[in-house]
N, C-alpha and C positions, 0 to 999 in steps of 0.2 A: 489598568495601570494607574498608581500612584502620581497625582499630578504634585509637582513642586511648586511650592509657597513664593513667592515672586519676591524677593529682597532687594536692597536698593544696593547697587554697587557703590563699591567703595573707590571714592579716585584720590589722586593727591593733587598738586597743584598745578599741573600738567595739563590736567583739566577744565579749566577757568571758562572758557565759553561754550565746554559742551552744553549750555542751556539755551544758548543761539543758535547753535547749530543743529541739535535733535531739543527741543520742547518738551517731548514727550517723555525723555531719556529720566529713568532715575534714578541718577547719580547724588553720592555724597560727597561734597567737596570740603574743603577747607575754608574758611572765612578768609578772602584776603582785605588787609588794609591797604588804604588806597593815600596817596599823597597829600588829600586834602583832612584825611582820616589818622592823624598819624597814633594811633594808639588804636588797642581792640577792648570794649565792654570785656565786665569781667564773667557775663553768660558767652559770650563769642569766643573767650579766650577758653574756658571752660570745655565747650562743646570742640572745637580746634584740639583740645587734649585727649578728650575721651575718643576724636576720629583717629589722632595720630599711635593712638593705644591698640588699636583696630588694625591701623594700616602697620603697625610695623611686625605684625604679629606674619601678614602675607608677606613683607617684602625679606624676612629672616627666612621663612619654607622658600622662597625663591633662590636667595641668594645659597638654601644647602643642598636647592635640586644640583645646581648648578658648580654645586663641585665634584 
């Protein structure tokens, strides 16, 4: 049997402490800005786009399973 390439899941921001919680988990998340941070670099802001590109491509096949 053909073994599958192990990809890192994609989350949205939902997921903010799945790295406390599972360690091992590899998850993509989103950059978030934090209140003392009020702005994002312009590589965070960049990488934030290119996940949001990704995620919205799953959450459109969900949203047409689901009509």
């Amino acid at each position: 049997m053909h073994k599958q390439e192990e990809r890192p899941k994609i989350g949205d921001r939902g997921y903010q402490d799945v790295h406390t919680d599972y360690p091992d988990a590899d998850m993509r998340i989103p950059i978030k800005r934090s209140r003392k941070k009020r702005t994002l670099t312009r590589s965070e802001k960049i990488r934030n786009t290119r996940h949001t590109k990704k995620r919205i491509v799953i959450e459109h096949t969900i949203a047409h399973l689901k009509k």
